[in-house]
MARMI-252922 format. One record per atom (N, C-alpha, C, O, CB): atom name; chain; residue in three letters; x, y, z; residue number from 1. Coordinates in nm, 3 decimals, decimal comma. Glycine has a CB too. Layout:
BEGIN
+-------+--------+--------+---------+---------+---------+-----+
! atome ! chaine ! residu !       u !       v !       w ! num !
+-------+--------+--------+---------+---------+---------+-----+
!    CA !      A !    ala !       X !       Y !       Z ! NUM !
...
+-------+--------+--------+---------+---------+---------+-----+
This chain:
BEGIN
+-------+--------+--------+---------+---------+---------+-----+
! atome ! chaine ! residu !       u !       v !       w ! num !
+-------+--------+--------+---------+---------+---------+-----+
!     N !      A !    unk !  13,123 !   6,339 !  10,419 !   1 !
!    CA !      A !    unk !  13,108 !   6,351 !  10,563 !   1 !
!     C !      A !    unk !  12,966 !   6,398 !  10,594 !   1 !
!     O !      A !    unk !  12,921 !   6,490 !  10,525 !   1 !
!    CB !      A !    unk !  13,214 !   6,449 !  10,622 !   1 !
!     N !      A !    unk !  12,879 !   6,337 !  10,704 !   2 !
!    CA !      A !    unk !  12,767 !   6,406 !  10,728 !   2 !
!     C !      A !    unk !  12,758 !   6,527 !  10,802 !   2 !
!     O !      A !    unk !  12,828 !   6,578 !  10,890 !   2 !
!    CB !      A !    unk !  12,696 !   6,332 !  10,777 !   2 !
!     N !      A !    unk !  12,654 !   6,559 !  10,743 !   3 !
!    CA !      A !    unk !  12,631 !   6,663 !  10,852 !   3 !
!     C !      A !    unk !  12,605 !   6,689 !  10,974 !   3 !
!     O !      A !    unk !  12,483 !   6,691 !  10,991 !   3 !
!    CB !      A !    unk !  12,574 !   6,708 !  10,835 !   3 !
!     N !      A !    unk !  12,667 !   6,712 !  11,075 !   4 !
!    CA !      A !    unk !  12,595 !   6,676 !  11,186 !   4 !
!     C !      A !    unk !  12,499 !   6,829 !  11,300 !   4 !
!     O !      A !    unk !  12,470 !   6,924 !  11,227 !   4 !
!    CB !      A !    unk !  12,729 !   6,587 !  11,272 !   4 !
!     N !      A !    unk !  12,463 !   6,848 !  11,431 !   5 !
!    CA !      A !    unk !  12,432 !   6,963 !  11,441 !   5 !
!     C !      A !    unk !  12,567 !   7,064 !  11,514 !   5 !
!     O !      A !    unk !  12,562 !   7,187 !  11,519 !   5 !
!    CB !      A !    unk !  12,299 !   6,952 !  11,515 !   5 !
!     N !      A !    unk !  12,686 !   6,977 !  11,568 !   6 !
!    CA !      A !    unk !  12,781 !   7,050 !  11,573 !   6 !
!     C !      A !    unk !  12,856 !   7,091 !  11,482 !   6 !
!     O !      A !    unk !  12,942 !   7,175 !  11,509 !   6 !
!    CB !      A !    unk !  12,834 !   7,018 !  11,634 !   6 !
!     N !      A !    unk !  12,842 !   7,038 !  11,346 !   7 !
!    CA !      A !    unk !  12,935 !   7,109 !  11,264 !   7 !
!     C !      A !    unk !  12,840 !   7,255 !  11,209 !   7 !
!     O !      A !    unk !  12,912 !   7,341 !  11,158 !   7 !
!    CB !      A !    unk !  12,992 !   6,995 !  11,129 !   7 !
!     N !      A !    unk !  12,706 !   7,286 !  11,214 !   8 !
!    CA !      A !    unk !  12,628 !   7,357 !  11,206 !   8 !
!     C !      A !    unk !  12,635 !   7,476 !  11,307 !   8 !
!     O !      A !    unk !  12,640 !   7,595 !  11,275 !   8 !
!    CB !      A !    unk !  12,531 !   7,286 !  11,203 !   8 !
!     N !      A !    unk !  12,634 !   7,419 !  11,456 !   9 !
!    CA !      A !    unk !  12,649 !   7,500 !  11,581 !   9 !
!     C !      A !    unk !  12,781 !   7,591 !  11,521 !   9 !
!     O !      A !    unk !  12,762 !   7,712 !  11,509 !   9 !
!    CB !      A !    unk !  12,680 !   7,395 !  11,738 !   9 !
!     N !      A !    unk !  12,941 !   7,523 !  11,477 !  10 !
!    CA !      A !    unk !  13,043 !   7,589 !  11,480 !  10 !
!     C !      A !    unk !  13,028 !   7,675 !  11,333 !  10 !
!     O !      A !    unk !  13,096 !   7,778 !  11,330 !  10 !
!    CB !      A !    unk !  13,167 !   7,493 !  11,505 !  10 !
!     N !      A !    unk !  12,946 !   7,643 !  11,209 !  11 !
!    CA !      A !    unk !  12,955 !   7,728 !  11,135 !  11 !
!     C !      A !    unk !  12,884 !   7,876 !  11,143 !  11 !
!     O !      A !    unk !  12,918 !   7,980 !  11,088 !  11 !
!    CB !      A !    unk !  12,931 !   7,667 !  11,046 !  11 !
!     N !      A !    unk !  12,766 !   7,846 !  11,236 !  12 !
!    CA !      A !    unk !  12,696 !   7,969 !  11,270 !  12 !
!     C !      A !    unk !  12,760 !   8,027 !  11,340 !  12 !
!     O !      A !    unk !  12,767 !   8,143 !  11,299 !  12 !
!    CB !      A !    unk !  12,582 !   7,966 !  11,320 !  12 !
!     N !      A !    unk !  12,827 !   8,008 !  11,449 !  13 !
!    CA !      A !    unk !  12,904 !   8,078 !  11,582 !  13 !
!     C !      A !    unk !  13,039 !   8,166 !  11,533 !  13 !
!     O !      A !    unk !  13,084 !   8,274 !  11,571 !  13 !
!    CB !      A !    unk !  12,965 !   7,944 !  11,700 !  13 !
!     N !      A !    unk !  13,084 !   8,059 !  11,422 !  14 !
!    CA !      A !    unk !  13,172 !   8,155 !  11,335 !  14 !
!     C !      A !    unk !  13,138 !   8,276 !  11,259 !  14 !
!     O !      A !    unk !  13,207 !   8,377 !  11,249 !  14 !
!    CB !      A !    unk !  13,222 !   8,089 !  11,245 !  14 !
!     N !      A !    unk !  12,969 !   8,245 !  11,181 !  15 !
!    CA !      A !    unk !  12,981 !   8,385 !  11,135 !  15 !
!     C !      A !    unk !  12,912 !   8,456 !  11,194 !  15 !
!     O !      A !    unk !  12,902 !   8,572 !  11,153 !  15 !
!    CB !      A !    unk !  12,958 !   8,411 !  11,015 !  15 !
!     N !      A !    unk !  12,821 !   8,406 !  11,338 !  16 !
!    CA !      A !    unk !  12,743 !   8,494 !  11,366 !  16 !
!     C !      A !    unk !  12,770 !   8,555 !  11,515 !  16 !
!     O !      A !    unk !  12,798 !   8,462 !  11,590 !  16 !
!    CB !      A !    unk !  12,617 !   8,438 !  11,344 !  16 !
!     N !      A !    unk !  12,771 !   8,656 !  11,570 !  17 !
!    CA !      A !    unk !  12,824 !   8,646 !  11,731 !  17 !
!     C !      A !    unk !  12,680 !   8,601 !  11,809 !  17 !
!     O !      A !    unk !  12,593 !   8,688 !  11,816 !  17 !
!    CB !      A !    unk !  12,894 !   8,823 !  11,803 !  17 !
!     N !      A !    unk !  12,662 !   8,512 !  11,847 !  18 !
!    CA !      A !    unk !  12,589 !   8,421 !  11,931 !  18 !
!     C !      A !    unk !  12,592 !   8,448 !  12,109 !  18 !
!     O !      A !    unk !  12,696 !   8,407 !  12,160 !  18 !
!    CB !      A !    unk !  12,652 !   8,278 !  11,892 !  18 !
!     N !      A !    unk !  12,513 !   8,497 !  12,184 !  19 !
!    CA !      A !    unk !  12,486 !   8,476 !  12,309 !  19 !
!     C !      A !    unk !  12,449 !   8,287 !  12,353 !  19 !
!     O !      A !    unk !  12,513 !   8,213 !  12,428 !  19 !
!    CB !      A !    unk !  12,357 !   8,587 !  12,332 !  19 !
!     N !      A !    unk !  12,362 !   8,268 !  12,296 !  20 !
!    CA !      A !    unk !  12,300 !   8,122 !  12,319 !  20 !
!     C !      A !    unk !  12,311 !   8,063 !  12,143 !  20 !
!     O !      A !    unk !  12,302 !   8,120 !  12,035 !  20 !
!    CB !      A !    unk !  12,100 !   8,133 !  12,396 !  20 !
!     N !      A !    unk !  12,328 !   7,957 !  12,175 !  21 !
!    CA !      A !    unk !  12,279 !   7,888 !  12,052 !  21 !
!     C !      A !    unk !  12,285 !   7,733 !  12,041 !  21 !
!     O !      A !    unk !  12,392 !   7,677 !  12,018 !  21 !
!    CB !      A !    unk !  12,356 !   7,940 !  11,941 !  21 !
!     N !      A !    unk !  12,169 !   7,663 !  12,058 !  22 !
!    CA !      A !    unk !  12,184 !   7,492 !  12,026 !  22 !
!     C !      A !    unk !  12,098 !   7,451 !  11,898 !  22 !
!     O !      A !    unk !  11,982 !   7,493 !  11,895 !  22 !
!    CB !      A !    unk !  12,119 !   7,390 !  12,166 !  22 !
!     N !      A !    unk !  12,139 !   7,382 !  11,803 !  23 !
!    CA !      A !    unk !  12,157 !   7,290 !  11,684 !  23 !
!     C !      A !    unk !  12,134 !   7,140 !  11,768 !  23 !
!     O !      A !    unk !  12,205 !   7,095 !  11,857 !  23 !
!    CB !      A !    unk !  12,331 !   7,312 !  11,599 !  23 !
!     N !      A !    unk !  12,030 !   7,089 !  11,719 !  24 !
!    CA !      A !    unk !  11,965 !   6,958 !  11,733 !  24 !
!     C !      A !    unk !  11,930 !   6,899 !  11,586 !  24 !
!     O !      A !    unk !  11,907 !   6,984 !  11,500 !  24 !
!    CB !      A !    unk !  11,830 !   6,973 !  11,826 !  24 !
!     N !      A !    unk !  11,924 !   6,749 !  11,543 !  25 !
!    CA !      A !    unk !  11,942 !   6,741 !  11,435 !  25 !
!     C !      A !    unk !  11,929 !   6,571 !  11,418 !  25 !
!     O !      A !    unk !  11,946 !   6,487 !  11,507 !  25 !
!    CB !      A !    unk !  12,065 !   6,818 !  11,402 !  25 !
!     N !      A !    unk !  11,893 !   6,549 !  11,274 !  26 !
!    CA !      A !    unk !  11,916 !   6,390 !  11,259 !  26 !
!     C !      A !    unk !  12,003 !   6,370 !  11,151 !  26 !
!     O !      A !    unk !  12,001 !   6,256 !  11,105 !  26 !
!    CB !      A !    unk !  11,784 !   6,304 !  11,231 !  26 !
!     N !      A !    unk !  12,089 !   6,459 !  11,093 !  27 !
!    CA !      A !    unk !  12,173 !   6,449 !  11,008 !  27 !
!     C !      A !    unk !  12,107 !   6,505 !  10,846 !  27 !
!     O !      A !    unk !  12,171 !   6,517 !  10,742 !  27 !
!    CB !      A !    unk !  12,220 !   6,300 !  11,024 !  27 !
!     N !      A !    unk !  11,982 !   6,527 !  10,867 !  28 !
!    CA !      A !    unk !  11,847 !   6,582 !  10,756 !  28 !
!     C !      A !    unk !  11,776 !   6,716 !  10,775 !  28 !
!     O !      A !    unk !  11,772 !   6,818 !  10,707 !  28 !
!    CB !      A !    unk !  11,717 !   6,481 !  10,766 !  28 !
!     N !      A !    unk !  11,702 !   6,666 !  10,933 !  29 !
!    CA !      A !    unk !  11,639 !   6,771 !  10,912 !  29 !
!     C !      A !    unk !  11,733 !   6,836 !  11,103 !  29 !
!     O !      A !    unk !  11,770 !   6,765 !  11,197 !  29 !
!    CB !      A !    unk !  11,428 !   6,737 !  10,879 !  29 !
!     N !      A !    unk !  11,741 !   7,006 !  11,084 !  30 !
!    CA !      A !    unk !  11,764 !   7,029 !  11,216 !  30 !
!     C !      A !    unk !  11,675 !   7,151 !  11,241 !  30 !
!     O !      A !    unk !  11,591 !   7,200 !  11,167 !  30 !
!    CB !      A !    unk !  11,916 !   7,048 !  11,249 !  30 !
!     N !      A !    unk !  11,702 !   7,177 !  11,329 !  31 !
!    CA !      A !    unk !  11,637 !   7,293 !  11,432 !  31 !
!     C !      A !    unk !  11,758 !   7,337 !  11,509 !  31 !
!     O !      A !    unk !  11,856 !   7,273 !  11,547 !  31 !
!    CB !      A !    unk !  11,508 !   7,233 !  11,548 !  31 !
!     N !      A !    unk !  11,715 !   7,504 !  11,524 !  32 !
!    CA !      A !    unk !  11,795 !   7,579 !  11,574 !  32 !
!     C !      A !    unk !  11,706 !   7,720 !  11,679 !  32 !
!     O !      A !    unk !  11,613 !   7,794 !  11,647 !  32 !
!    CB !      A !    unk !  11,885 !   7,621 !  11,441 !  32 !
!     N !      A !    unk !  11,800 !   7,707 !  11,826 !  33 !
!    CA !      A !    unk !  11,758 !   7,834 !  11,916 !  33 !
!     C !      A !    unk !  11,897 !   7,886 !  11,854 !  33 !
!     O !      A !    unk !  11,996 !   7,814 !  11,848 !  33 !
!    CB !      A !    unk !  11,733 !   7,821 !  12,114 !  33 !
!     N !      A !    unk !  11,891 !   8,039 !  11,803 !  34 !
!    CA !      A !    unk !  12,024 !   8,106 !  11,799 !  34 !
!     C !      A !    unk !  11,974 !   8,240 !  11,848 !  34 !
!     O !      A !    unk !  11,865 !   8,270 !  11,801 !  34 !
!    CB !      A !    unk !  12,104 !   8,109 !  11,647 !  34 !
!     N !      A !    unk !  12,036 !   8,338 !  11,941 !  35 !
!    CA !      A !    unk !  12,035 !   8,415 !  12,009 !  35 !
!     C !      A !    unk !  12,124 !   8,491 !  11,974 !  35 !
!     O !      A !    unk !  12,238 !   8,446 !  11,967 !  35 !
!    CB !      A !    unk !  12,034 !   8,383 !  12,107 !  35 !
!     N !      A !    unk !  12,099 !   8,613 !  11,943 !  36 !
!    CA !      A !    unk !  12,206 !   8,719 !  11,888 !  36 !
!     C !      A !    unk !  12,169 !   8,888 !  11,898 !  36 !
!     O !      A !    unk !  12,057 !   8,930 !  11,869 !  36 !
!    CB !      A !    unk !  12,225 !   8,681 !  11,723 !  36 !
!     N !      A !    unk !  12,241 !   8,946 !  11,927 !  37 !
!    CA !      A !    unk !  12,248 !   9,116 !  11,894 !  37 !
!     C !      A !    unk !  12,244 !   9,144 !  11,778 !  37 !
!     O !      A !    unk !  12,188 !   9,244 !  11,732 !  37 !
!    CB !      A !    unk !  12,363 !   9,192 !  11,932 !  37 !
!     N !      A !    unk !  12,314 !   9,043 !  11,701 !  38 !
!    CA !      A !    unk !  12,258 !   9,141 !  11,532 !  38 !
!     C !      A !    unk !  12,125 !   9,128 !  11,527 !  38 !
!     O !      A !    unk !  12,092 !   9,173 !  11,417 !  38 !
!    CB !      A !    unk !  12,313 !   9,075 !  11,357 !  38 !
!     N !      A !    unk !  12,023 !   9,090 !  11,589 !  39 !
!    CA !      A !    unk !  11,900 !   9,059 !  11,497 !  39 !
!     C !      A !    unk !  11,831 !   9,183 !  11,607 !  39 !
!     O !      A !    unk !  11,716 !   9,174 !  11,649 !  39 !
!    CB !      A !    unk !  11,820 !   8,858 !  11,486 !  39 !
!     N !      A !    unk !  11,856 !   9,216 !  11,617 !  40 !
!    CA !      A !    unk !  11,788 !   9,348 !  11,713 !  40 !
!     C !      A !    unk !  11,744 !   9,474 !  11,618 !  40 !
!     O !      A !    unk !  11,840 !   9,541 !  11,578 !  40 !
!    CB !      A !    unk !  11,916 !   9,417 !  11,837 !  40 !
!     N !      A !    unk !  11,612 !   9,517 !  11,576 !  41 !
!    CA !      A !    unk !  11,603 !   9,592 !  11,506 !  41 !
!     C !      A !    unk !  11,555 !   9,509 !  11,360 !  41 !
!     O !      A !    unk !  11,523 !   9,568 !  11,257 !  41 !
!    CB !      A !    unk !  11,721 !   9,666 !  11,519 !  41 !
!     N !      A !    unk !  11,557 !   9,378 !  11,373 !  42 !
!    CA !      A !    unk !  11,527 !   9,273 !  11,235 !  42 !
!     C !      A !    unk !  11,430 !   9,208 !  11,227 !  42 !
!     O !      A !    unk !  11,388 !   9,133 !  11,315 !  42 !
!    CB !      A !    unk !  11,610 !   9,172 !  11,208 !  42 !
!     N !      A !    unk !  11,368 !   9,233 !  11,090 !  43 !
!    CA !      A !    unk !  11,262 !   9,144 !  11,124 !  43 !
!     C !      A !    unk !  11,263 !   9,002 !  11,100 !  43 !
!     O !      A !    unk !  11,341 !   8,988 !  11,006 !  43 !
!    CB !      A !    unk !  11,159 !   9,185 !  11,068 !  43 !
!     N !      A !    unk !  11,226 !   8,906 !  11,129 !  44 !
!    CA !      A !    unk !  11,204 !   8,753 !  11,139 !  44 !
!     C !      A !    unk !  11,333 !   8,688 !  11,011 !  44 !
!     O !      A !    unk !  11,433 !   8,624 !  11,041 !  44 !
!    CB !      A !    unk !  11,005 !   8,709 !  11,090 !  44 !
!     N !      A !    unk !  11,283 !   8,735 !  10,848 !  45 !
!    CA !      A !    unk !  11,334 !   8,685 !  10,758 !  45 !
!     C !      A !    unk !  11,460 !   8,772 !  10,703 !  45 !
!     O !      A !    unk !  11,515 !   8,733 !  10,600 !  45 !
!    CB !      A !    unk !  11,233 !   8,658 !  10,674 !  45 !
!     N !      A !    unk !  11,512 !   8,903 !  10,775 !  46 !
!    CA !      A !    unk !  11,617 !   8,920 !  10,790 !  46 !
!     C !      A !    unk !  11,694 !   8,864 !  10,903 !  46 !
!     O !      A !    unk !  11,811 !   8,900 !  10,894 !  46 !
!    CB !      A !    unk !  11,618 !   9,022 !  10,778 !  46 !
!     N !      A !    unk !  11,671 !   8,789 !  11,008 !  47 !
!    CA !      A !    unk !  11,709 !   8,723 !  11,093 !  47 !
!     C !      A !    unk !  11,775 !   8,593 !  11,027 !  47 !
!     O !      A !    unk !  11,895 !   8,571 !  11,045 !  47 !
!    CB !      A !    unk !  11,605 !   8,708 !  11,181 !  47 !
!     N !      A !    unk !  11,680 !   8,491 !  10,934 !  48 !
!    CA !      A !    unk !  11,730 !   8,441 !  10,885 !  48 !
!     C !      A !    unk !  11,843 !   8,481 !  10,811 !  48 !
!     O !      A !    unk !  11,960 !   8,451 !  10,833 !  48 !
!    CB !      A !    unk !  11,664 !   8,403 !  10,853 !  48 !
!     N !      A !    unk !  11,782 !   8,570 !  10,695 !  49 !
!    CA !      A !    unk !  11,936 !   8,566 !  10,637 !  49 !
!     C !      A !    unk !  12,023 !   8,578 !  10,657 !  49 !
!     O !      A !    unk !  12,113 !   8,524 !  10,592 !  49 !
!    CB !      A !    unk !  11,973 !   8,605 !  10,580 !  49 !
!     N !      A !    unk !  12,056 !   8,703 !  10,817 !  50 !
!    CA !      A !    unk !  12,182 !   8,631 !  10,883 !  50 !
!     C !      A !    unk !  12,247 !   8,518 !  10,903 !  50 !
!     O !      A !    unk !  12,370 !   8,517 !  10,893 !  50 !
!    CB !      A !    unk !  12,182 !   8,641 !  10,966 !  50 !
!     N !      A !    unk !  12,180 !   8,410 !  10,933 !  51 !
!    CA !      A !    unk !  12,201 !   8,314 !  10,949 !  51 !
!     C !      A !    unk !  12,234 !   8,204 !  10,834 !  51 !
!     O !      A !    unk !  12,306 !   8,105 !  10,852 !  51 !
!    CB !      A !    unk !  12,119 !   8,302 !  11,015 !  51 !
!     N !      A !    unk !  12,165 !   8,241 !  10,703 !  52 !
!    CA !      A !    unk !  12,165 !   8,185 !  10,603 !  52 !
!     C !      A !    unk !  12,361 !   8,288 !  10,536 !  52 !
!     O !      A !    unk !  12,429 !   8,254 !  10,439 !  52 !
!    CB !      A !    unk !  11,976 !   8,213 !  10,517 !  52 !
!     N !      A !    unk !  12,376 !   8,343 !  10,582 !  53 !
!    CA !      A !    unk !  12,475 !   8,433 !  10,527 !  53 !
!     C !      A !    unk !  12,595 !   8,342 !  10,637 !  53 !
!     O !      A !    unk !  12,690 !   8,286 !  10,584 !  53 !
!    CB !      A !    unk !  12,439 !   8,634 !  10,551 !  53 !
!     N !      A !    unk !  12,583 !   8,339 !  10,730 !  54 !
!    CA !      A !    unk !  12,710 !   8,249 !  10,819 !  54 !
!     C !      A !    unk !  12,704 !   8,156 !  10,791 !  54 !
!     O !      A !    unk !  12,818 !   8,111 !  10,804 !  54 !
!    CB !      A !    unk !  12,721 !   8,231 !  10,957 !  54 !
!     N !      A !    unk !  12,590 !   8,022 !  10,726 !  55 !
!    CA !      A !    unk !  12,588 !   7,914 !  10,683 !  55 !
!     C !      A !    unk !  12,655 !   7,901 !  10,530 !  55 !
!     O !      A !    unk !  12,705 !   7,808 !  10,468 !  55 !
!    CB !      A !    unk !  12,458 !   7,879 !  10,699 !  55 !
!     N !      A !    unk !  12,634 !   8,022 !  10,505 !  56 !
!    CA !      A !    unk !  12,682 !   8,039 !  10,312 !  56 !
!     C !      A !    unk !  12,633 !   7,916 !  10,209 !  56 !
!     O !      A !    unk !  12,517 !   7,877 !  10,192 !  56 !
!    CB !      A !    unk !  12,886 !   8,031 !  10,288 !  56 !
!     N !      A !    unk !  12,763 !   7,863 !  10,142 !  57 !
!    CA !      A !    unk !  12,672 !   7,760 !  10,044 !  57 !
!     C !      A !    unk !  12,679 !   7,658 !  10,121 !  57 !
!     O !      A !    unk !  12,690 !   7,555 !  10,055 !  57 !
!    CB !      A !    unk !  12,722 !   7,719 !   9,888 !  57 !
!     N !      A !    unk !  12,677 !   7,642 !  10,231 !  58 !
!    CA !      A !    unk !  12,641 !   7,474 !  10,314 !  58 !
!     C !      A !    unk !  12,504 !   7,469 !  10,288 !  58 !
!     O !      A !    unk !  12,461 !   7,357 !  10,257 !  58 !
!    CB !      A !    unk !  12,666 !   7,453 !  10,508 !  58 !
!     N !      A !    unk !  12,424 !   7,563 !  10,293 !  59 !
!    CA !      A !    unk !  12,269 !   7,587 !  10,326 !  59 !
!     C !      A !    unk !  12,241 !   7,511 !  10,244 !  59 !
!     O !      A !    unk !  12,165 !   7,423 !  10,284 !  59 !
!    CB !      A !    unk !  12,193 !   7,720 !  10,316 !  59 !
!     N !      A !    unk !  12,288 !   7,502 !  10,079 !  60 !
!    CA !      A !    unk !  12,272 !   7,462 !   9,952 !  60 !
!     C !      A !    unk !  12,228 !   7,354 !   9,967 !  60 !
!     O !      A !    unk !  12,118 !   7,299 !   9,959 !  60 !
!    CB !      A !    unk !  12,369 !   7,463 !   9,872 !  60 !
!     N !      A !    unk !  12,455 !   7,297 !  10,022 !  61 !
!    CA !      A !    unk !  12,528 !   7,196 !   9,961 !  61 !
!     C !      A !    unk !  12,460 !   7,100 !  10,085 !  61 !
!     O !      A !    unk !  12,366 !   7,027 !  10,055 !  61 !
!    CB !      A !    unk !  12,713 !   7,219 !   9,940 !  61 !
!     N !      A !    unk !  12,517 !   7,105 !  10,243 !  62 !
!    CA !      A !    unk !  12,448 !   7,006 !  10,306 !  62 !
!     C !      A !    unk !  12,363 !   7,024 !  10,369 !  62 !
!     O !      A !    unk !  12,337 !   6,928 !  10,441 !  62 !
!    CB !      A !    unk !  12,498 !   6,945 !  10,365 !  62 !
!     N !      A !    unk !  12,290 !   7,118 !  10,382 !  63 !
!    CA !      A !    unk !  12,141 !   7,139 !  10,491 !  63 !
!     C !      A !    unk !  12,048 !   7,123 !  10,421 !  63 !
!     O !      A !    unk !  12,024 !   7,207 !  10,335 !  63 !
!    CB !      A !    unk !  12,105 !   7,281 !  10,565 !  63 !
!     N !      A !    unk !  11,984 !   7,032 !  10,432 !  64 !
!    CA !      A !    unk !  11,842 !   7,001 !  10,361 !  64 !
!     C !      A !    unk !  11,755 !   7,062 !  10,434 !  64 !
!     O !      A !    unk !  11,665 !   7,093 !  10,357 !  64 !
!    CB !      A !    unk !  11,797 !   6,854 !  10,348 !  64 !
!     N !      A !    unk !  11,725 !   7,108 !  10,569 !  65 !
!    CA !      A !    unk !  11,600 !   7,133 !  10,648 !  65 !
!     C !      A !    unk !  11,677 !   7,238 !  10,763 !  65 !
!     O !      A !    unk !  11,779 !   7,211 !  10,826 !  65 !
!    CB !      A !    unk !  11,519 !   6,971 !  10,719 !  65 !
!     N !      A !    unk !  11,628 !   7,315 !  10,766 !  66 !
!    CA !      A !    unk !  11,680 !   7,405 !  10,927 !  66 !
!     C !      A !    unk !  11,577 !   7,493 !  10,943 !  66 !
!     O !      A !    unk !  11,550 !   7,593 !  10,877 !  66 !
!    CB !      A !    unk !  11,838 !   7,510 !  10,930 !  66 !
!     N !      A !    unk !  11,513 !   7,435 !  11,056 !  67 !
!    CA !      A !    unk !  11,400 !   7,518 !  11,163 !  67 !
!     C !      A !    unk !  11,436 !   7,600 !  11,194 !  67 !
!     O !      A !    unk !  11,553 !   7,570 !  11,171 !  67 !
!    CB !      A !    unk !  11,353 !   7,478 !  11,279 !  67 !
!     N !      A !    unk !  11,446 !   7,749 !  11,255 !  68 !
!    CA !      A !    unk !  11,572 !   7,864 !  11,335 !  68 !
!     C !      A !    unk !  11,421 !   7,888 !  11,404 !  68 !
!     O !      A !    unk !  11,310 !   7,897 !  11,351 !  68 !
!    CB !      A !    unk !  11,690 !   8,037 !  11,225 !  68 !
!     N !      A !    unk !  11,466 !   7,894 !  11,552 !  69 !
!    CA !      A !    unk !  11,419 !   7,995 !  11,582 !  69 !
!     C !      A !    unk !  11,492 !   8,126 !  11,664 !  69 !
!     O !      A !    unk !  11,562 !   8,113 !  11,765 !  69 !
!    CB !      A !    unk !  11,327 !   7,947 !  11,633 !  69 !
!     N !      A !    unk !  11,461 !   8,242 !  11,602 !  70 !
!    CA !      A !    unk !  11,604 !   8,384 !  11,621 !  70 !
!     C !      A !    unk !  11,552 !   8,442 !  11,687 !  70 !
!     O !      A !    unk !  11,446 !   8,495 !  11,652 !  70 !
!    CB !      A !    unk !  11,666 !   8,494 !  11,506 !  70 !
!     N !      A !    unk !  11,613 !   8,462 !  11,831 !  71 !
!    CA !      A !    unk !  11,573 !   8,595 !  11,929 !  71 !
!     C !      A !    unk !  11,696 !   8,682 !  11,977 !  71 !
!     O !      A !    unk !  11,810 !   8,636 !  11,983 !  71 !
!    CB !      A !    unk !  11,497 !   8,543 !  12,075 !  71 !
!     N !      A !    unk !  11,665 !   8,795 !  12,006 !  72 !
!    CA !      A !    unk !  11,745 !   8,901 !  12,071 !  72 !
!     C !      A !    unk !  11,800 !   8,874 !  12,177 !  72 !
!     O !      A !    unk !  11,723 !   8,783 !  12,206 !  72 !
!    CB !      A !    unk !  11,685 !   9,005 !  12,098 !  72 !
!     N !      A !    unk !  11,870 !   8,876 !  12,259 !  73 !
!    CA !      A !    unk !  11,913 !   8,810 !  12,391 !  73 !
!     C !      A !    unk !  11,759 !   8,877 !  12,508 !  73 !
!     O !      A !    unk !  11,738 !   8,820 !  12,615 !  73 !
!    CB !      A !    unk !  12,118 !   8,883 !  12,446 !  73 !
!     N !      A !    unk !  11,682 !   8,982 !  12,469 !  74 !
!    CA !      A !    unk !  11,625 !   9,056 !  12,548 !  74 !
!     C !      A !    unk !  11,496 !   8,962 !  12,574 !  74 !
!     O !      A !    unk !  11,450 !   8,912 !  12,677 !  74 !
!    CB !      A !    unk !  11,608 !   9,199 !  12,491 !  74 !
!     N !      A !    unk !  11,448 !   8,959 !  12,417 !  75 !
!    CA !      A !    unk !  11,375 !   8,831 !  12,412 !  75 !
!     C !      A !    unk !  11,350 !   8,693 !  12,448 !  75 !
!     O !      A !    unk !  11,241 !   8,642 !  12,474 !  75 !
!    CB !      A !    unk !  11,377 !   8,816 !  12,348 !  75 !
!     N !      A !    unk !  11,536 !   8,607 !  12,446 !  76 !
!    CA !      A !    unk !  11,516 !   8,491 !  12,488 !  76 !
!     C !      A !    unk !  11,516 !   8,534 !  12,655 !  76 !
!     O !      A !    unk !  11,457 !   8,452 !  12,724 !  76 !
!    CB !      A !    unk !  11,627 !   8,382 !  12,428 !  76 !
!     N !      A !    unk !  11,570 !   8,644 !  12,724 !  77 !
!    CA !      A !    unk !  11,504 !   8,650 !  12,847 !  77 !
!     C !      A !    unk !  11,385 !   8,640 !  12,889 !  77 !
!     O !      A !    unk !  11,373 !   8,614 !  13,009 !  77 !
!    CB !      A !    unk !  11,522 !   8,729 !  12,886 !  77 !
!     N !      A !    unk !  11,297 !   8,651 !  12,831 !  78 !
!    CA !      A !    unk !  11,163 !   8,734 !  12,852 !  78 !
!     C !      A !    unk !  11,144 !   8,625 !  12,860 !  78 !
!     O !      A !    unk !  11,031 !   8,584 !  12,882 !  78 !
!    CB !      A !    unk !  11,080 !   8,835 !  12,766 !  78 !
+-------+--------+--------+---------+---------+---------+-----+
């Protein structure tokens, strides 16, 4: 099955609690706005690994490419 960016959107949202978040994608490479309270207090590449931690071994197995970009909800206000 491919990958697509909603099956991505629902694996992050599952592990991560998400204010905003859209997954755009060509089935290769995607990009991600994800917006969250855990990353408050984090810096950039602990941000990721949140994210890399709700993705688990998909990251491995089907994500070849994921852009993130991770803000605080305070931030994506700003």
């Amino acid at each position: 099955m491919a990958t697509t960016p909603e099956l991505i959107h629902g694996y992050i949202s599952k592990g991560l609690e998400c204010t905003h978040l859209e997954v755009e994608g060509d089935g290769q490479h995607f990009t991600a706005v994800i917006v969250s309270p855990a990353f408050g207090g984090k810096s950039r590449i602990q941000r990721h690994q949140l994210v890399y931690g709700a993705l688990g071994e998909r990251m491995r197995e089907e994500i070849h490419a994921l852009s993130m970009k991770t803000l605080t909800p305070d931030e994506y206000q700003g």
